[in-house]
C-alpha positions, 0 to 999 in steps of 0.5 A: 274139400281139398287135401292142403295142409295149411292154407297159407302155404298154398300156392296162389294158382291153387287159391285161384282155382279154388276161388274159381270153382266156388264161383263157377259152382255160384254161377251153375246154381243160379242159371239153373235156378233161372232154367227153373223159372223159364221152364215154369214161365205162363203161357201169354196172355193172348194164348190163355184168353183164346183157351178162355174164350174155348172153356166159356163156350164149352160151359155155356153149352154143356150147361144147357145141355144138361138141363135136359130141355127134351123133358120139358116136351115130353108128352108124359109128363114135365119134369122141370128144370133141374140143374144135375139130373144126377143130384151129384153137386159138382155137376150142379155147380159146373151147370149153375156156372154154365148158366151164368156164362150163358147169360152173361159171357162179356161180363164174366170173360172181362172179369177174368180177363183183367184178373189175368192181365194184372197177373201178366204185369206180375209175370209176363207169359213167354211164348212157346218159342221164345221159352224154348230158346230161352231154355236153350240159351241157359243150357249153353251157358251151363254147358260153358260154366260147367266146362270151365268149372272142370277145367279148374277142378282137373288143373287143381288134379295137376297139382295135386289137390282132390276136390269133389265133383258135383252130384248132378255133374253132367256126364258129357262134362265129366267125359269131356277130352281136356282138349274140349275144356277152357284154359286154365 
């Protein structure tokens, strides 16, 4: 808060920079909130359908693996098939699901294929470079702001008026030479 006896006698550079602070601060929660979601950006749908196509051959497979086949010609005796040899539920689950892919992989590829694409309408995916860039981009910008914000806050310390700094204020910010800050 600043040390200011009444704001009306204020000058009007001080009331600037106040104002420019709250909108500099305005502007670092907002880019942050945007680094936020591009950090959490799904992966594209291409890249999630390839990994799709992996996870169904992979359950397909372990699957029938898993009825352990080599029992039924066993020469001492037939066990039959059964689908957790262990009797753990998880494991039957995961054989029963196996199985059903086995038999019919279009069908349930499709099924979640569209699932996943009406979720990429929703939220498109970003590629790994693209997210990567993006997040650079953002850095820049909050980088830049969080200069400009300094600059104001180190010109309202030219006049006199203390105003806290941000918790979260970068270091590289706060160690800044004033020659490296924007003009105030």
């Amino acid at each position: 808060m600043p040390t200011m006896k009444k704001a009306a006698n204020t000058p009007a550079s001080v009331n600037d920079l106040l104002s420019s602070i709250d909108t500099f601060r305005d502007q670092i929660g907002a880019l942050r909130a945007d680094r936020t979601q591009i950090e959490a950006a799904p992966r594209p749908l291409a890249d999630v359908l390839d990994d799709l196509d992996d996870h169904l051959d992979h359950l397909a497979t372990e699957a029938i693996d898993g009825l352990s086949l080599h029992h039924l010609r066993d020469r001492r005796g037939t066990f039959g098939l059964k689908l957790s040899q262990s009797g753990h539920a998880e494991i039957a689950v995961a054989n029963l699901l196996g199985l059903v892919v086995a038999t019919n992989r279009a069908a349930v590829r499709d099924l979640i294929a569209n699932q996943l694409s009406d979720l990429e309408q929703s939220r498109p995916g970003l590629s790994d470079e693209d997210r990567l860039a993006r997040l650079a981009e953002l850095d820049g910008e909050i980088l830049r702001t969080e200069m400009a914000e300094e600059a104001a806050l180190r010109a309202l310390e030219r006049l006199g008026v203390q105003i806290g700094r941000r918790a979260d204020l970068s270091p590289v910010v706060a160690l800044a030479a004033d020659q490296a800050l924007p003009v105030q």
